[in-house]
C-alpha positions in Angstrom: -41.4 -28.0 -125.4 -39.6 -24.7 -125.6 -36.0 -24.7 -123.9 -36.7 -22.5 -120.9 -39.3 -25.2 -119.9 -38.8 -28.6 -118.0 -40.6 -31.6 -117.7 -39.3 -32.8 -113.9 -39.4 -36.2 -113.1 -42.8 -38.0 -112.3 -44.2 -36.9 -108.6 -46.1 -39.5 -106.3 -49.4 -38.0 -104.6 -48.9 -39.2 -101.5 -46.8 -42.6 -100.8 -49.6 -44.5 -100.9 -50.4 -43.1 -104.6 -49.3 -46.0 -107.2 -49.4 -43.5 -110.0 -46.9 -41.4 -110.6 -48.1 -37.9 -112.1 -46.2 -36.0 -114.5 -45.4 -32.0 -113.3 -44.7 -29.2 -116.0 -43.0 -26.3 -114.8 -42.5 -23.5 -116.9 -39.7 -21.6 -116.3 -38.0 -23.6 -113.5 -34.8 -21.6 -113.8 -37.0 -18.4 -112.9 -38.8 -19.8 -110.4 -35.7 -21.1 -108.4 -33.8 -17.6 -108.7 -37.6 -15.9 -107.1 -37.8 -18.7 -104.9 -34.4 -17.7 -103.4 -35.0 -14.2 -103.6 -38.3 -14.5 -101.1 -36.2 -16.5 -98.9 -35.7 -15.4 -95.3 -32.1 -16.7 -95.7 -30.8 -16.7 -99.1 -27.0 -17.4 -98.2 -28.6 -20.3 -96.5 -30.5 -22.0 -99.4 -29.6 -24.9 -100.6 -30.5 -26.2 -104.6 -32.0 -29.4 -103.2 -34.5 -27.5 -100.7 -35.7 -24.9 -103.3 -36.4 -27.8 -105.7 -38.3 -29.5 -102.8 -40.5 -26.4 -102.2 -41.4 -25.9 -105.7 -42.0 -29.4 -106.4 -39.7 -31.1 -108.6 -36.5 -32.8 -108.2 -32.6 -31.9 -107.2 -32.0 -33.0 -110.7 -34.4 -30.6 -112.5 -33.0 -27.8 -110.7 -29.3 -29.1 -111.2 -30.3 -28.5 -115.1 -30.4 -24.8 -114.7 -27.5 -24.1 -112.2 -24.8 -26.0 -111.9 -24.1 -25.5 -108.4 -25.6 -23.5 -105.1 -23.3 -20.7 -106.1 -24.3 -20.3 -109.7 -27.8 -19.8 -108.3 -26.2 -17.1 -105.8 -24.7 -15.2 -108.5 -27.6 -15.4 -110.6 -29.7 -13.8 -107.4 -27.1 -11.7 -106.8 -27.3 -10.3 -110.2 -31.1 -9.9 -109.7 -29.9 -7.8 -106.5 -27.8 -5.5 -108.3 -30.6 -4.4 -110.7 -33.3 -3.8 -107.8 -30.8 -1.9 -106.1 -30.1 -0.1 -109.5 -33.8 1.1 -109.8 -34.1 1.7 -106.5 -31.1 4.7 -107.2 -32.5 5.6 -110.4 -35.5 6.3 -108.7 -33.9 8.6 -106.2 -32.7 10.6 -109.5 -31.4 10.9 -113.0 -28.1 10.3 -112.8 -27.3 11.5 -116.5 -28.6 15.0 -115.2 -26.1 17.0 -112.8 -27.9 18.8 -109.8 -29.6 22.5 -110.8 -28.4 24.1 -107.5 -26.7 23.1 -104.2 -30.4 22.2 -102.9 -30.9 19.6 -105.6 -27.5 18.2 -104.5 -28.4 17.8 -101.4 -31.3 16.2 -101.9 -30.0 13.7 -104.1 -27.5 12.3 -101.6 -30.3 12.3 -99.1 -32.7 10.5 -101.4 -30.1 8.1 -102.4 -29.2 7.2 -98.6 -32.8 6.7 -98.4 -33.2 4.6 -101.0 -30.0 2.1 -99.5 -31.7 2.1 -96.3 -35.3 1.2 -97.5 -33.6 -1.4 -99.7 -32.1 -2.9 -96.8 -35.1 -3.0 -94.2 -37.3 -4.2 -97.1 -35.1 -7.1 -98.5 -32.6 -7.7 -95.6 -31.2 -11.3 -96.8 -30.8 -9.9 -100.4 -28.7 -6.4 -98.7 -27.0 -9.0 -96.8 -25.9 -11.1 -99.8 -24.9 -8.5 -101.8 -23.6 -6.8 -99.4 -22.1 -9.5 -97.5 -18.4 -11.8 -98.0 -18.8 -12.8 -101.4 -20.0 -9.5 -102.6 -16.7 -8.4 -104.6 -17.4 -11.2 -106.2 -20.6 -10.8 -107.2 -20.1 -7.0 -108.3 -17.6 -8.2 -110.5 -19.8 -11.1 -112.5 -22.3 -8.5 -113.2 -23.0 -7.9 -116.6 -24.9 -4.7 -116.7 -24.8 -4.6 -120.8 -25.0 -1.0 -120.6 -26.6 -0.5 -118.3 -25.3 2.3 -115.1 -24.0 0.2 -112.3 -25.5 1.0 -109.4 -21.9 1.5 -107.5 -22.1 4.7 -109.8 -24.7 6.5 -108.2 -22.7 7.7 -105.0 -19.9 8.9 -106.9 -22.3 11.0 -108.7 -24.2 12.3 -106.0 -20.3 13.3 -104.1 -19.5 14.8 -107.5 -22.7 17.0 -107.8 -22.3 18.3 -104.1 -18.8 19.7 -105.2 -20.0 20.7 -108.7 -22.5 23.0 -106.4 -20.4 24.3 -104.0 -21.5 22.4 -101.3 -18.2 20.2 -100.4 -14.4 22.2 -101.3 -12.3 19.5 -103.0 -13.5 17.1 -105.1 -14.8 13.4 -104.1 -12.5 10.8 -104.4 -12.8 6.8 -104.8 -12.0 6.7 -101.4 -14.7 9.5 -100.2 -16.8 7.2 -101.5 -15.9 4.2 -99.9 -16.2 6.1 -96.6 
């Protein structure tokens, strides 16, 4: 048996089934962090009822993430990075703006991008986005990788660069 792979405790049929079958999961510790990420309410979740709706027990699940809140960071994380494409997507970030037109558009495609992000995964924005999102941003191992936090402080600084905006973005501009 590999590591990332789990043989949950025996599951019963039905009650009436004497027989206890055994149930392989592959990688469980995948599976609950997709599971919560399809979940209409993720801040809701609870480690017990993902385990329930994939089929193995509390316990299997407990094996993987110590707590509800190790599984939130871990989907949290996952956030992050969808969010991170979504920007990257909207344009290269390692590549300033050709004219004040491109500049423009960048901001614009980047707002877009937020938005669509939120009315397509609206309990992941909310989690991310939500009370506990400092502290999520601040688990995030991006191991190289550009944050995606960095992509409106780009977009600000490639407006000024252009001469669309006089002074130049600040921290605070972008927090605005």
């Amino acid at each position: 048996m590999q590591k990332d792979e789990l043989l949950a405790e025996p599951l019963c049929e039905s009650p009436s089934d004497a027989r206890p079958r055994s149930f392989h999961h592959g990688n469980l510790r995948q599976e609950l962090i997709d599971a919560a990420l399809s979940a209409p309410d993720i801040e809701g979740l609870s480690l017990r009822q993902l385990a329930a709706s994939l089929g193995v027990s509390a316990a299997a699940a407990y094996r993987h993430f110590d707590s509800r809140e190790d599984l939130l960071f871990e989907v949290a994380r996952s956030g992050f990075d969808r969010l991170r494409q979504r920007f990257a997507a909207a344009f290269d970030i390692a590549v300033p703006p050709s004219d004040a037109q491109e500049a423009r558009l960048r901001l614009f495609r980047l707002a877009q991008a937020y938005l669509q992000f939120a009315d397509d995964e609206p309990a992941l924005w909310r989690l991310i986005f939500g009370a506990q999102a400092q502290a999520y941003r601040e688990t995030i191992d991006s191991q190289g990788d550009i944050d995606s936090y960095e992509y409106l402080p780009a977009a600000l600084l490639g407006l000024y660069l252009k001469g669309v905006v006089p002074t130049q973005p600040s921290e605070r501009d972008a927090l605005f």
